[in-house]
VEXDREN-2710 file (C-alpha; in Angstrom, 1 decimal):
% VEXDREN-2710
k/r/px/py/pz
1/UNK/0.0/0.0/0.0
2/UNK/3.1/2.7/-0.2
3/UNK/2.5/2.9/3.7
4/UNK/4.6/6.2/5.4
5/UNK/6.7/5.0/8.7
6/UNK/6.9/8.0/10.1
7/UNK/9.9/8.0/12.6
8/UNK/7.8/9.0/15.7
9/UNK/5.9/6.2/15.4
10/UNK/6.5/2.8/16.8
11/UNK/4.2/-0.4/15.3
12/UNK/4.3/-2.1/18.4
13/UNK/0.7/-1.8/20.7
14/UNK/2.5/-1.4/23.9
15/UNK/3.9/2.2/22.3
16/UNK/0.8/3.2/21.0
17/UNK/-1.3/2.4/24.3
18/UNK/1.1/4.3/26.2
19/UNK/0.5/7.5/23.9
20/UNK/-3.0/6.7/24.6
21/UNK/-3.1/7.1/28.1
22/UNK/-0.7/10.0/28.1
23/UNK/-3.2/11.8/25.9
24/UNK/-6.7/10.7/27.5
25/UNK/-4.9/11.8/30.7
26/UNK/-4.0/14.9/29.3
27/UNK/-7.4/15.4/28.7
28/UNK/-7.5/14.9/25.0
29/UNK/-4.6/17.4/23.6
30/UNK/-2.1/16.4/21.0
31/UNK/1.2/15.2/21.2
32/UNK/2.6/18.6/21.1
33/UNK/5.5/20.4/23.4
34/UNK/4.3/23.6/22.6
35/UNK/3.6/25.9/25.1
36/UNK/0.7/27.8/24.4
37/UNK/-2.1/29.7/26.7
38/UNK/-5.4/28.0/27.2
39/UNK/-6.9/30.9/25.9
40/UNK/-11.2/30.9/25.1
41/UNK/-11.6/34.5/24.0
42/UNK/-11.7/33.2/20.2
43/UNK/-14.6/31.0/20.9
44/UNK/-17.2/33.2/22.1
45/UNK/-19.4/33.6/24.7
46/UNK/-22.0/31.3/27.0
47/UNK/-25.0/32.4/25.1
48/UNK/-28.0/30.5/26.2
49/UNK/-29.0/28.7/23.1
50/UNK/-32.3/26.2/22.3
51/UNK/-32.3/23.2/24.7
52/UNK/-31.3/19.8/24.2
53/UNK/-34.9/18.0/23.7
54/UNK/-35.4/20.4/20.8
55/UNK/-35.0/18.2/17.4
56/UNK/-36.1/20.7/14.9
57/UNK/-32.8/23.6/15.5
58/UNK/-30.9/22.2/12.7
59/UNK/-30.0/24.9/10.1
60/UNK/-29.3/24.2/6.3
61/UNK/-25.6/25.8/6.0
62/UNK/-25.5/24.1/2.4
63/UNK/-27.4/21.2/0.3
64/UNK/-26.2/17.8/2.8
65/UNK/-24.7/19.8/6.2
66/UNK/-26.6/21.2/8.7
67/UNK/-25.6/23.3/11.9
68/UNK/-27.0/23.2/15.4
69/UNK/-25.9/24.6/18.4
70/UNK/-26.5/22.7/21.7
71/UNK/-27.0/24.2/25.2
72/UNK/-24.9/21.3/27.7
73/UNK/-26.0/21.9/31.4
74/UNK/-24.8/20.1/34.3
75/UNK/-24.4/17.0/35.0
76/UNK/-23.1/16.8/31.6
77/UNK/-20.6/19.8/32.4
78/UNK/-19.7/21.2/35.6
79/UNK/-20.4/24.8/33.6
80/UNK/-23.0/25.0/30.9
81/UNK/-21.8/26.3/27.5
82/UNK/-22.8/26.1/24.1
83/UNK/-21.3/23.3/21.9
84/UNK/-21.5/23.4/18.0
85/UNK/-22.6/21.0/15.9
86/UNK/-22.7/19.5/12.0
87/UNK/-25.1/16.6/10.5
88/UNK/-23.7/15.5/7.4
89/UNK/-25.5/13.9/4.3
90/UNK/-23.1/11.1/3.2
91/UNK/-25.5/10.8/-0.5
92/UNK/-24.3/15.1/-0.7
93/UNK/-21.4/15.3/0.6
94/UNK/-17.8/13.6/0.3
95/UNK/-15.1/13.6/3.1
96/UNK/-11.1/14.0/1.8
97/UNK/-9.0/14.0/4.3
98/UNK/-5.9/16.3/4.4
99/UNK/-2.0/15.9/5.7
100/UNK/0.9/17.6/5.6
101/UNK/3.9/15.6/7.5
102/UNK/5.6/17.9/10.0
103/UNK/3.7/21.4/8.6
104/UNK/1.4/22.5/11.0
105/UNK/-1.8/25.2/9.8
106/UNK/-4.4/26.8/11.3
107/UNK/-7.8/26.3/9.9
108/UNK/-8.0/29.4/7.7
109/UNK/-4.6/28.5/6.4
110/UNK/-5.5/25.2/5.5
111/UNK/-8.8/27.2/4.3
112/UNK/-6.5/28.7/1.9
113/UNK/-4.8/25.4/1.0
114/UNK/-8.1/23.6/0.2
115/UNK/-10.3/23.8/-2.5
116/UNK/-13.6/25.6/-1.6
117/UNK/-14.2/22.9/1.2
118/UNK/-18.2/23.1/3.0
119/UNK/-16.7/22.2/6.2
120/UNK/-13.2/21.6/7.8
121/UNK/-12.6/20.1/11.4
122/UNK/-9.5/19.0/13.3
123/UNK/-8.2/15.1/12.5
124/UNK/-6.1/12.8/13.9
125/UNK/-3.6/13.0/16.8
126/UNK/0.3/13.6/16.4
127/UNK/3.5/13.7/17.5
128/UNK/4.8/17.0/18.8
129/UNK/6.9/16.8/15.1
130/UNK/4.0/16.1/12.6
131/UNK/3.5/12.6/12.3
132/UNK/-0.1/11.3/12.4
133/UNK/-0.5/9.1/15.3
134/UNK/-2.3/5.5/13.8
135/UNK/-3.1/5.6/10.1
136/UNK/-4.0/8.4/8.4
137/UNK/-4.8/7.9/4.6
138/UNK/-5.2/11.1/2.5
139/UNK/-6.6/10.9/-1.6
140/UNK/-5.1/7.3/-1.4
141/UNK/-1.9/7.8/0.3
142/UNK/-0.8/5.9/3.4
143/UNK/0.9/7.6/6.3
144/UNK/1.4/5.9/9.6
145/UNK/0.4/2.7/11.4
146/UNK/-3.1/1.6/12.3
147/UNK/-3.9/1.9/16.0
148/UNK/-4.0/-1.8/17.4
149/UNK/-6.8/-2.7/19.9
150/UNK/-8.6/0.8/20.7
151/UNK/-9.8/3.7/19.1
152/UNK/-11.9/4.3/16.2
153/UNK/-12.1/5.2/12.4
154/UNK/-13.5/7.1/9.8
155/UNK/-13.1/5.4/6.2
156/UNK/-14.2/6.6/2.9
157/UNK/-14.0/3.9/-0.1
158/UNK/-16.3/3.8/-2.9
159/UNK/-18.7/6.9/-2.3
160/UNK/-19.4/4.9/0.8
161/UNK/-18.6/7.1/4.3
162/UNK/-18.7/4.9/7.7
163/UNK/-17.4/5.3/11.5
164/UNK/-15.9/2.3/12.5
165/UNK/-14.9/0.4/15.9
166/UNK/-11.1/-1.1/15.7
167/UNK/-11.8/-2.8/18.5
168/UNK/-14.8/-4.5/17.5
169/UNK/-13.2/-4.4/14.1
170/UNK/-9.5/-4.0/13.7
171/UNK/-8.4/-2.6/11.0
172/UNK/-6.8/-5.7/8.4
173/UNK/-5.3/-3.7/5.7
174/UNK/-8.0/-2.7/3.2
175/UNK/-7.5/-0.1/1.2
176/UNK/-9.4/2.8/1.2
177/UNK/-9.3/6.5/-0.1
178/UNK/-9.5/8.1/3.0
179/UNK/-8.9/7.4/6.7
180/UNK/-8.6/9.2/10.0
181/UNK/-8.1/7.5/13.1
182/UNK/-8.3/8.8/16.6
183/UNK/-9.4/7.4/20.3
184/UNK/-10.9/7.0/22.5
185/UNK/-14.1/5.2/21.7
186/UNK/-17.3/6.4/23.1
187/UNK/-20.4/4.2/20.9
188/UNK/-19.2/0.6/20.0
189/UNK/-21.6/-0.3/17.0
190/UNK/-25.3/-0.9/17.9
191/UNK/-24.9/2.1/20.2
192/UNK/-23.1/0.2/22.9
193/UNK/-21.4/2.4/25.7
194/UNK/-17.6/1.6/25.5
195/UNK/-15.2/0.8/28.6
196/UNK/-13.8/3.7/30.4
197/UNK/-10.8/4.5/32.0
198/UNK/-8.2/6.5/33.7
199/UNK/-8.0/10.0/32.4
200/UNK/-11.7/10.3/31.2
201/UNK/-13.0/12.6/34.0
202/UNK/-10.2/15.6/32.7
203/UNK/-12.0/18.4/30.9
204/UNK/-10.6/19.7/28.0
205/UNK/-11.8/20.8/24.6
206/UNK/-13.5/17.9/22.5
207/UNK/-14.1/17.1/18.9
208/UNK/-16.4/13.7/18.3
209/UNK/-17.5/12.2/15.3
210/UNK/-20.6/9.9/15.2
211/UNK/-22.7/7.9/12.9
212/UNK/-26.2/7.2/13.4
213/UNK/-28.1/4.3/12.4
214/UNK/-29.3/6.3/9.6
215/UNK/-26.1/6.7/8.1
216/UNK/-25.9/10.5/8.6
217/UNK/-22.1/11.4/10.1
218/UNK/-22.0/14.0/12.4
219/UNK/-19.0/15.9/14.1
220/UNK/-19.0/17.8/17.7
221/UNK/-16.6/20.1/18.8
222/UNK/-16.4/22.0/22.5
223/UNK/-14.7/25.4/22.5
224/UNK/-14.5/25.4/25.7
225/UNK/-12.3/23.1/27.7
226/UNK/-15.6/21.8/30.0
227/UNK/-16.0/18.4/28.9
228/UNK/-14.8/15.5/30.2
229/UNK/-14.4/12.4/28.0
230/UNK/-16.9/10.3/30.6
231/UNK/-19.3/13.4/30.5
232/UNK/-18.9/13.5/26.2
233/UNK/-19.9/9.7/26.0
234/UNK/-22.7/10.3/28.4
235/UNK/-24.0/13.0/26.6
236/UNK/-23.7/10.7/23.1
237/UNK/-25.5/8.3/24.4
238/UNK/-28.1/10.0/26.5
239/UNK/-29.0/12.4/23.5
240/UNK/-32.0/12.2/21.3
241/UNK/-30.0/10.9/18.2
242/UNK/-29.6/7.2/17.9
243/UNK/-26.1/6.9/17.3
244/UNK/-24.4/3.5/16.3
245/UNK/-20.9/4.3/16.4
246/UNK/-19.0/7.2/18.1
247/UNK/-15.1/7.9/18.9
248/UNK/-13.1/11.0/19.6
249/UNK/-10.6/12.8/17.4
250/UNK/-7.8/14.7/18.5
251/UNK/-9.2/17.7/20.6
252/UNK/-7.7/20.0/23.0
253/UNK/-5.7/22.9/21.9
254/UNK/-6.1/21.1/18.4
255/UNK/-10.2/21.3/18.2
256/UNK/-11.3/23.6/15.4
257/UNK/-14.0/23.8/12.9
258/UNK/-15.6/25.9/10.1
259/UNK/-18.5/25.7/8.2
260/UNK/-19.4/27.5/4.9
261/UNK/-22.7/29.3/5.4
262/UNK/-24.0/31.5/3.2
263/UNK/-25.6/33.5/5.6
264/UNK/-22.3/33.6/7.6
265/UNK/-19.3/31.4/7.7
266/UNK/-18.8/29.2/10.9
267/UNK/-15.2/29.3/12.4
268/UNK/-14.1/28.3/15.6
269/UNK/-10.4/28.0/15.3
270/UNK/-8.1/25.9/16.6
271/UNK/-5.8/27.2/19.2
272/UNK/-2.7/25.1/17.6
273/UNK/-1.9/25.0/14.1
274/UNK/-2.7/21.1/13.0
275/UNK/-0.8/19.0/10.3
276/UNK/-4.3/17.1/9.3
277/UNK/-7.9/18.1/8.9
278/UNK/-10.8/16.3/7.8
279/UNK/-12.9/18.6/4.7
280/UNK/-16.4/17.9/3.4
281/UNK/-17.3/18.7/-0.1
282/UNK/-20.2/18.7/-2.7
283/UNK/-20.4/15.2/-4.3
END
């Protein structure tokens, strides 16, 4: 497959489970030595928004994605805030993912990069130099390793878009056109709760993608740095969507997203630059 072994990575599970529980205890950041401020002034304020139990908030941004902003109260949060959200039509739109080794962007630079994309959010994890941590597959080429025993994917082959379990499915080295991996899992498939652990009661920013049993892919991110990864699975699960799958990309610092909207482009940008972003585009 032309894979990439990128020399931060190790193949071996033990390596990769140890990133894992440096990150989840981190409370979700990316494998970066940076030292930047946790700064929220970018993202806004606490606005009260429409409550949870409302169904009918979605707003056409473009034909196939659809905003919604969400109102999370305690006991999902210790503070309320608002968290933004995107439904996705898999039979409109088409997911590319997008990687530069080692360049890091901001989402309007990677804006500038891309061609006209409808939405852009925040990827996989990586190293503090670049390197996509577990596979990463971008217009067909390979970078990385698959993640071995945890986590989750997103895999685009064939027009056909799907979130996927790799522990209830490792990954056995199809081939597809895109891929982004990321942990930890939240929905095993049939919208099973998955297992817990150490480092899921750290808040920190948050970016989820989900699939529900309808097909529809939809991506979460939290400005603020008030979830926790237990609180984010409860709220996936207790929500009124019936969500078969569910896992979380790389968020802290890293979290971003826009959305094209004619009435008013979406952008809550990430407080890092990020080597890989996940773009949705007319079909």
């Amino acid at each position: 497959m032309g894979q990439y072994h990128s020399p931060g990575i190790k193949k071996t599970w033990a390596i990769l489970l140890l990133i894992t529980i440096f990150i989840v205890a981190s409370g979700g950041c990316t494998l970066s030595q940076k030292a930047v401020s946790e700064a929220t002034a970018p993202y806004g304020t606490d606005t009260p928004t429409a409550p949870l139990s409302n169904p009918d908030d979605w707003q056409a941004a473009t034909p196939g994605v659809w905003t919604r902003n969400f109102r999370v109260e305690p006991p999902y949060t210790s503070a309320a805030f608002d968290m933004p959200a995107v439904r996705l039509d898999p039979a409109l739109i088409s997911l590319r993912v997008h990687y530069k080794p080692t360049f890091f962007l901001t989402i309007p630079e990677w804006l500038d990069q891309l061609d006209d994309p409808l939405v852009v959010v925040n990827g996989s994890f990586f190293t503090a130099e670049g390197y996509a941590v577990g596979l990463v597959v971008a217009d067909g080429s390979y970078h990385g390793n698959s993640l071995e025993g945890f986590g989750g994917m997103l895999q685009v082959s064939a027009g056909e878009t799907r979130v996927r379990s790799l522990v209830r499915e490792p990954y056995a080295d199809e081939l597809y056109e895109q891929v982004a991996q990321g942990f930890p899992m939240f929905i095993h498939p049939g919208g099973e709760a998955a297992r817990t652990g150490e480092g899921f009661d750290d808040p920190s920013r948050r970016t989820m993608i989900a699939q529900d049993m309808d097909g529809y892919i939809y991506l979460f991110v939290t400005p603020l740095g008030r979830l926790t990864l237990r609180q984010a699975q409860q709220w996936l699960l207790e929500s009124e969507f019936n969500f078969d799958v569910a896992f979380g990309l790389d968020g802290g610092k890293s979290t971003g997203l826009y959305v094209k909207n004619p009435a008013g482009d979406l952008l809550y940008p990430s407080i890092d630059p990020i080597p890989v972003v996940i773009a949705a585009y007319p079909r």
